[in-house]
N, C-alpha and C positions, 0 to 999 in steps of 0.2 A: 797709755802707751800705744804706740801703733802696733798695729796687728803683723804678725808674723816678721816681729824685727830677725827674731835668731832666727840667722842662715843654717840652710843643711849640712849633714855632715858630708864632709868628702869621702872619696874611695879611702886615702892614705890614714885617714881617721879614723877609721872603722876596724878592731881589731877580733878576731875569729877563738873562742874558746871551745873547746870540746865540752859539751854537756852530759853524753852517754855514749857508752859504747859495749858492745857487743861481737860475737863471733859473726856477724850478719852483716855489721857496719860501726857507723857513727852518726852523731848529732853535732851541731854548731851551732852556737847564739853567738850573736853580734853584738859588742860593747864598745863603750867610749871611756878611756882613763880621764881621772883630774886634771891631767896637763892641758889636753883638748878645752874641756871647762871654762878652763883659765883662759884658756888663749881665745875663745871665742865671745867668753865676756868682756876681756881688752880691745877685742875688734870692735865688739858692738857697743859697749859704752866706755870703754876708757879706763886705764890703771887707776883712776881716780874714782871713777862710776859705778862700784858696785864694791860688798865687801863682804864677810862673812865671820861668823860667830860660831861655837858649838855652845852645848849648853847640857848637862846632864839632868836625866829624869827617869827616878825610880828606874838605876841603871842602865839606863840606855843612853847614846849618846846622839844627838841632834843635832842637826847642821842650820843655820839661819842664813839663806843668802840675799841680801838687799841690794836692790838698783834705785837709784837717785832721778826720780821723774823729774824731768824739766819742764814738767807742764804746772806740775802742782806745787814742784817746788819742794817736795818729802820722800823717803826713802820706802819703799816698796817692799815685805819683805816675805819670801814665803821659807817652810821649812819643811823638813824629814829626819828621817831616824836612817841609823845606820846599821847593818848585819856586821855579826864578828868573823874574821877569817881565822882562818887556821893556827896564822900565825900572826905575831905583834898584834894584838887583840887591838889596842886602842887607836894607833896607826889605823889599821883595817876600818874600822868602825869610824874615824875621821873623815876616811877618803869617803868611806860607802856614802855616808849621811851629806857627803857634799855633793857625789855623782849625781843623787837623787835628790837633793834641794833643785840640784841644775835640771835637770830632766822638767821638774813643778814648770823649771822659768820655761820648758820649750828646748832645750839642748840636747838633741837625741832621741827626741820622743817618736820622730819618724822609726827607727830600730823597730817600736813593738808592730811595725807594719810589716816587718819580712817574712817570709814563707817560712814554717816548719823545713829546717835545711837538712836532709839526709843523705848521708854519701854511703854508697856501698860499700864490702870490702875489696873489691876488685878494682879499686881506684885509690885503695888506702892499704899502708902495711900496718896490717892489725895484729898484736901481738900477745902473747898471753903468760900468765906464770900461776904456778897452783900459789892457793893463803895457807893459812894455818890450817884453815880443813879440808884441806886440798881442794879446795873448790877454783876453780880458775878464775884469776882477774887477767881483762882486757885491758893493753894501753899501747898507746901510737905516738911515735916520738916527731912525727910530724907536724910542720908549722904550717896554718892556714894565712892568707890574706884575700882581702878585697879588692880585687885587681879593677873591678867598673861597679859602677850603680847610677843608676839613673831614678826621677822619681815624680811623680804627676804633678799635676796643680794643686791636690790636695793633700800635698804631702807625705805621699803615699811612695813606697818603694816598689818599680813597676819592671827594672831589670838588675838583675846582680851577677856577677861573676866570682867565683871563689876558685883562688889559683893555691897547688901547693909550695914547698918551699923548694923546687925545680922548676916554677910557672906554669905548670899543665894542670889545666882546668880541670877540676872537678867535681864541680854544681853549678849549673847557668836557672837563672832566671827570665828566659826571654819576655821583650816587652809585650806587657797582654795577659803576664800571667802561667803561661805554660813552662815547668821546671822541666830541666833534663839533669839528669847525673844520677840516675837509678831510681830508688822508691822515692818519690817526690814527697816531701812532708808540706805542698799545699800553696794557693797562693795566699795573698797578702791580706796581714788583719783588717779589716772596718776603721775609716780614720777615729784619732783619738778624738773624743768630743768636751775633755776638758772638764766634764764635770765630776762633784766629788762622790766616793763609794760608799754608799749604801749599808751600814752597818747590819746586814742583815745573813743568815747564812741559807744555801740553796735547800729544796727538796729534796725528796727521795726519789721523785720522777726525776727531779731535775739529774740528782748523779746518777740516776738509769740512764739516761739520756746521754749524759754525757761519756759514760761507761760504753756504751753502746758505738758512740763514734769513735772511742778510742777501738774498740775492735775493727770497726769495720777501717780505717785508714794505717792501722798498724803502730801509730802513735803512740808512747809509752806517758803511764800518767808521771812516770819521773821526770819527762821530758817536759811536760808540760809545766809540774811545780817549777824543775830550774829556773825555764823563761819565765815565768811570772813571779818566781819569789813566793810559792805557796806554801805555807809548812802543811796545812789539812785540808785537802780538796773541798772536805764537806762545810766550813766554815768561809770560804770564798764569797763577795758581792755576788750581789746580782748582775750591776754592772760588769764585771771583773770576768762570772759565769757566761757573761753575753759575746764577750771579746774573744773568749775561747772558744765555744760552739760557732761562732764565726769563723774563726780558722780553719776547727776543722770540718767545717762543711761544706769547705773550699779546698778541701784537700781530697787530692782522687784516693781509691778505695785501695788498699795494698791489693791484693788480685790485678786489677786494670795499672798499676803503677811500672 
């Protein structure tokens, strides 16, 4: 199949979740719903051209999605597992395992290229209520979007804009790299290289190491697990470890931020 058939994603495509938040600020990751999926595999091969399966295994639920090469004449098909949400477990678990079949095919994979996004709280109404043990939780009833994004020849994410739900910007990614909207969380990851993960889990150097730059840039390891989908730092690829310490070591240091 030709290389780099799936096109990027658009600004209008790209939806803004809160990852963490605090009396200091917030976090944002950037995702793509199913709808997107769908519609971008009808552009690129056709309501007929591709298709999908789930398939359950030792409880988990898998997504299969195949394209129909015209070169070879047989169906293509790669696959994932899916995470449970909150709520309608199997729903949730359906969509997940399809977003990331589609991610396999190239739909969205530019996303893991965006800078750790941090907005302060002087740009966000940040709110708070005590829990059970009166401990206080933070939450912000505000809606983000991606009002611009632009992105290199190697498919890398090189400007971003995130507007609130009034339009007034509050995290730019100027092209080049340099973030504005208070403590920067960094620029762009290392392109994706495609290859598979390494069943192996890191050092003790290595999560010194890694420990170490989450101090020096301010980056919470929650933040981190979110966007990668980590449950145990210490069991992480190699590869997977490589893509993170890339980040942040492209991320200025909280002090200079």
């Amino acid at each position: 199949m030709e290389q780099n058939l799936i096109r990027l994603l658009k600004a209008d495509e790209i939806e803004c979740r809160v990852s963490t938040i605090n009396e200091k600020g917030l976090s944002l990751l950037l995702y793509k719903d199913a709808r997107v999926d769908q519609k971008i595999l009808d552009e690129t091969f056709g309501a007929f051209g591709w298709k999908r399966s789930h398939q359950c295994i030792d409880g988990n639920l898998y997504c299969t999605v195949e394209i129909f090469d015209k070169e070879s004449g047989q169906w293509v098909a790669k696959q994932d597992v899916g995470t449970t949400g909150y709520t309608e477990k199997e729903k949730s678990q359906a969509s997940d395992s399809f977003k990331r079949a589609c991610f396999n095919w190239g739909i969205g994979r530019e996303l893991y290229t965006a800078p750790f996004i941090w907005i302060p709280a002087d740009k966000v109404a940040i709110r708070s209520k005590e829990g059970q043990n009166k401990e206080k939780r933070y939450y912000c009833n505000e809606r983000f979007s991606v009002s611009s994004i632009q992105y290199s020849d190697d498919r890398e994410i090189t400007s971003l804009v995130i507007v609130n739900d009034k339009g007034q910007a509050v995290y730019e990614l100027k092209s080049g790299g340099t973030a504005n909207g208070g403590k920067s969380r960094g620029k762009a990851l290392q392109k994706q290289q495609g290859k598979g993960l390494q069943e192996v889990s890191i050092s003790k150097d290595q999560m010194d190491s890694l420990q170490a730059e989450l101090d020096r840039t301010g980056v919470t390891m929650e933040t981190v697990q979110s966007r990668y989908k980590i449950q145990e730092p210490g069991t992480m690829s190699e590869e997977l470890y490589g893509k993170v310490m890339s980040a942040l070591k492209r991320t200025k240091s909280a002090e200079a931020a």
